[in-house]
N, C-alpha and C positions, 0 to 999 in steps of 0.2 A: 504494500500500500504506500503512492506517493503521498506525504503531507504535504498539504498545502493551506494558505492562509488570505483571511480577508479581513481587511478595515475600512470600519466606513465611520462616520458619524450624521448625525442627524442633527437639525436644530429643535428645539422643546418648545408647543406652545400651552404655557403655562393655565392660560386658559382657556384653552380645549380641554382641561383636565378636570372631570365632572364630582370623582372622589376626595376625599384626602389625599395630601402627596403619597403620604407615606405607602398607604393603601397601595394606591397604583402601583410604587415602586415597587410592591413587595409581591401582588399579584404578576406584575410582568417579567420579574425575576422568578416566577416560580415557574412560568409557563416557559422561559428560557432553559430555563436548567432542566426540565421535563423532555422539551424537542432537544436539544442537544444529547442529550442523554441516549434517544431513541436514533439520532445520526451519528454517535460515535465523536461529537463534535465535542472541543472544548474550547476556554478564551475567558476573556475581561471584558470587563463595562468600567469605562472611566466615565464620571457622571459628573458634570459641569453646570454653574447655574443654569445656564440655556442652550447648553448641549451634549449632547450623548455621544461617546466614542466606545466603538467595539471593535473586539479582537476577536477573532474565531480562528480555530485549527483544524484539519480533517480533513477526510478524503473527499473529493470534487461531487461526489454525487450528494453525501451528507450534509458540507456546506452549502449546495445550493436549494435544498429542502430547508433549512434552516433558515437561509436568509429569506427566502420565497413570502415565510409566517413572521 
């Protein structure tokens, strides 16, 4: 299996965010680590006040299931 890697970031619009922060934070991280888990994928979330930076590792098919969700 070749590894291979993708980053991307996002910008955050603070109010499109219907929950608590926290909340969201914590459900979107769970649903991350769920799909990565099931692609064999691993990586970081650097989390900025208004932007999101991600690292993912893995083979070509699983990171692009991942990134897809």
């Amino acid at each position: 299996m070749a590894l291979q890697a993708i980053c991307y970031t996002c910008e955050i619009d603070w109010a499109a965010v219907r929950r608590p922060v926290e909340t969201e934070i914590e459900r979107a991280l769970a649903r991350a680590r769920r799909l990565n888990r099931l692609n064999g994928v691993t990586g970081a979330i650097l989390l900025y006040p208004d932007r999101l930076v991600q690292w993912l590792e893995g083979n070509a098919n699983g990171l692009a299931d991942s990134l897809d969700c």
